[in-house]
Structures are given as structure tokens and as C-alpha cells.
C-alpha positions in Angstrom: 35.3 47.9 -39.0 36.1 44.0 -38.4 37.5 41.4 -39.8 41.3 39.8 -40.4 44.7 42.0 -39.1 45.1 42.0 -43.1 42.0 43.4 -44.0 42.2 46.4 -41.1 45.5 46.9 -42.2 45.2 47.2 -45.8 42.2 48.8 -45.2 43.9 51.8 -43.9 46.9 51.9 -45.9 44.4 52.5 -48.4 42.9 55.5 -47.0 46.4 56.6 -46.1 47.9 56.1 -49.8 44.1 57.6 -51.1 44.8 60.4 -48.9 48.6 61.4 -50.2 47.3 60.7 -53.8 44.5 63.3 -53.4 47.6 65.6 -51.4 49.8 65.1 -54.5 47.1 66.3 -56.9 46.5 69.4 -55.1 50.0 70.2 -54.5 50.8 69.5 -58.1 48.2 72.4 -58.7 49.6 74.4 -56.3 53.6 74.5 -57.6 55.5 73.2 -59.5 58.8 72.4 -57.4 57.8 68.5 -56.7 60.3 68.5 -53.5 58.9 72.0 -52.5 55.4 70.9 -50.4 53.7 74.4 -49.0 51.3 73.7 -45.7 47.9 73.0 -47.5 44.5 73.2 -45.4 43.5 69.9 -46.9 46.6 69.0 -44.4 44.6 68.9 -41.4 42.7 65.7 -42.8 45.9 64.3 -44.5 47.2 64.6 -40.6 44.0 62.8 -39.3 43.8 60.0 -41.9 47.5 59.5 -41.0 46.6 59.3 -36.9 43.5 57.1 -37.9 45.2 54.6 -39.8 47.8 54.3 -36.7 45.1 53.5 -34.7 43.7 50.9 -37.0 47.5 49.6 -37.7 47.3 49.4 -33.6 44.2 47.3 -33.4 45.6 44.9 -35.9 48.8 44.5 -34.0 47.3 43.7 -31.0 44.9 40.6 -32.5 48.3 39.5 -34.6 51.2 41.3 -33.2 53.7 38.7 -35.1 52.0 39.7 -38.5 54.8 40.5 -40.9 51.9 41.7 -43.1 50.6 43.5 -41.2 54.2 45.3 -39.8 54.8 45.6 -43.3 51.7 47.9 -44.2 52.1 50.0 -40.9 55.8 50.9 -41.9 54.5 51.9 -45.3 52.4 54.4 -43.5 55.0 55.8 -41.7 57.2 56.2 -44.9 54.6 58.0 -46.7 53.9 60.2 -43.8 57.4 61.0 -43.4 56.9 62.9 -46.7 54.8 65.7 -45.2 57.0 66.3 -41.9 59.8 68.8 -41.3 62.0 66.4 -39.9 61.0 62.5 -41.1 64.1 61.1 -38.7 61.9 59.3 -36.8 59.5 58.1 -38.5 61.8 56.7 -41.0 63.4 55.2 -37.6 59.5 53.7 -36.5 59.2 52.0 -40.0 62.9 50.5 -40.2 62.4 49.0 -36.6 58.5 47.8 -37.8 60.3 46.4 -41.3 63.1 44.5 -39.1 60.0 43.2 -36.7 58.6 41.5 -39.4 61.4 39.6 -40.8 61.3 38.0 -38.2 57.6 37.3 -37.9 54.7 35.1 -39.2 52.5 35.1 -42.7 55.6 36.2 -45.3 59.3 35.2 -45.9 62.1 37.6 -45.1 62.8 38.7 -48.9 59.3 39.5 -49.1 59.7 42.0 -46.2 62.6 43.4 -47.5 61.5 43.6 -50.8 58.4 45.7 -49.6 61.2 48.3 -47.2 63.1 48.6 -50.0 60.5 49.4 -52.4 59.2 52.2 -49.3 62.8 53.2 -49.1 63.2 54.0 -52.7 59.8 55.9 -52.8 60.9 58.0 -50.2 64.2 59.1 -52.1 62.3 59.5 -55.1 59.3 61.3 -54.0 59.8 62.7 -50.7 63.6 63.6 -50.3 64.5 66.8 -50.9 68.1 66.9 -50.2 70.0 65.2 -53.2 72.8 63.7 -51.5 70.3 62.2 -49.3 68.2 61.2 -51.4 71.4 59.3 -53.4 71.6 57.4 -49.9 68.2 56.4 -49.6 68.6 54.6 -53.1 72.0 53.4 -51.9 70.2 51.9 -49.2 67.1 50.4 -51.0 69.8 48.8 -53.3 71.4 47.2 -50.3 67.8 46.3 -49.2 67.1 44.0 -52.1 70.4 42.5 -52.4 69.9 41.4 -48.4 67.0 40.0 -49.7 68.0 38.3 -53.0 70.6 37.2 -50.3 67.8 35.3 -48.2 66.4 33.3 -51.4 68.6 33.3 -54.0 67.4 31.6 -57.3 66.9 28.5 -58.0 65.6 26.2 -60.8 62.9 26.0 -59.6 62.2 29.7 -58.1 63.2 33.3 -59.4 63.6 35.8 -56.7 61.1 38.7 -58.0 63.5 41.0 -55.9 65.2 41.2 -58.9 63.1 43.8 -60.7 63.4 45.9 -58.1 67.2 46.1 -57.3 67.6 46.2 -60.7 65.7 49.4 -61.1 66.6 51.0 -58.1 70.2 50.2 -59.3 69.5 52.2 -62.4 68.4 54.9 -60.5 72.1 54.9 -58.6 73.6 55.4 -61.9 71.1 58.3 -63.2 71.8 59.9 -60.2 75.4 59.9 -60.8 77.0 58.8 -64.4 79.8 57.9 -63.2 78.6 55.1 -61.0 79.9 51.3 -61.2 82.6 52.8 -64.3 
């Protein structure tokens, strides 16, 4: 495979998010409890597509190591592979540390970074959390995300943070999550 640090790396967050929507369909088959994820065999190759893609996210890094794009894609990974581990500690560690590199690297502004962490963040709590209060600080976290970065660019006439969209939704999942929220 060749070609730009963008295109390797998008190339194999693709197979990785290909690979976890394939997953999701089997488990969905398998039970119903959607924070309850039994040890498939299909595993084995969602393992193997995860190391794959590292190595790819690896080869990218070293032609553009100051690629917030490509940071940015590789911390996604690790977010979505933190889903199918016992303990996603570190992982979730790897991918805040690869999401702080890139702010401060080349190809996209900070609020675009922090946009993309919090939107990994809050996909985490919502889809691969399974303890609630947790999961309530994962969202916590995703809304102080995209305030940091409605923080970096604020609106002005002439530009509307997107960011917007997002922390407004993920503050809307705050107050599901507890009604009593912000009263």
C-alpha cells in the first residue's frame, strides 16, 4: 500500500471501523445486552485488523510524525479497540496522549482535534462503557472537550464553530443521563 500519511491512515481506520461494524452485527445476533460483549471467534481477526492498522498508523507516523490527521485517526483506533478489552485504561491513555500530540501538530487547527477526541470520547461512553457512572464521566468529559475547543475558535461573523453540534448533543446526553442535570 502507498501513498499520502492520510490515505494509509484512513485507509486503515476503515478496515478497523469495517471490522467493529461487522463485530457489532454478530454480537447484536448473539445477545441482546449491548454493554454485555461475549469472546466471539470472529475476535481473532477483529484482534488482527486492530494490530494491522497499528502498524499502518506506524508507517504513516514515521513519513509525517507531526500529522494531526493522521494522530487523530490512530487515536480513533485505539478508542474503538478499547471497546473489546477487559481493561481499556490504557488504551484510552495511548489515544488521549496521540489526541493532545496533535493539537499541537501540522494539517488541522486545535478545535478540529478536539472536536474529533471528543466525538471518540462520547462514542466510547455510549457504545463501549459499561459501568454507568463512568460512562456519565466520559460524556462529562467529551462536553468539556468541545467547550476547550469552542474555546480555541470561538464564533465570529464571519465563522461558526461546527463544535457546536456536538457539545450541544453530547450536552443533551448529560441531562438524559440524569434529569436533574443543569436545574
Amino acid at each position: 500500500m502507498s501513498g499520502t500519511p492520510a490515505v494509509i491512515a484512513q485507509t486503515a481506520l476503515d478496515s478497523v471501523m469495517e471490522a467493529v461494524a461487522e463485530r457489532e452485527q454478530k454480537h447484536s445476533k448473539a445477545s441482546k445486552d449491548p454493554h454485555r460483549r461475549p469472546r466471539l471467534h470472529s475476535d481473532f481477526d477483529l484482534d488482527a485488523t486492530f494490530e494491522l492498522a497499528l502498524e499502518e498508523f506506524e508507517r504513516a507516523l514515521r513519513i509525517n510524525p507531526r500529522s494531526s490527521l493522521v494522530l487523530c485517526l490512530c487515536a480513533r483506533s485505539l478508542m474503538l479497540q478499547a471497546r473489546f478489552v477487559t481493561d481499556s485504561q490504557d488504551l484510552q491513555r495511548r489515544a488521549a496522549g496521540l489526541f493532545e500530540s496533535a493539537t499541537h501538530g501540522t494539517g488541522m487547527e486545535s478545535y478540529q482535534v478536539l472536536q474529533q477526541w471528543g466525538r471518540s470520547v462520547l462514542d466510547y461512553a455510549k457504545n463501549g462503557e459499561k459501568i454507568e457512572w463512568r460512562r456519565n464521566a466520559l460524556v462529562a468529559s467529551a462536553v468539556a472537550l468541545f467547550e476547550r475547543g469552542y474555546d480555541t475558535k470561538p464564533d465570529t461573523s464571519n465563522f461558526t464553530n461546527p463544535i457546536v453540534l456536538d457539545w450541544q448533543n453530547a450536552l443533551n446526553i448529560q441531562a438524559q443521563a440524569n434529569l436533574y442535570f443543569n436545574r
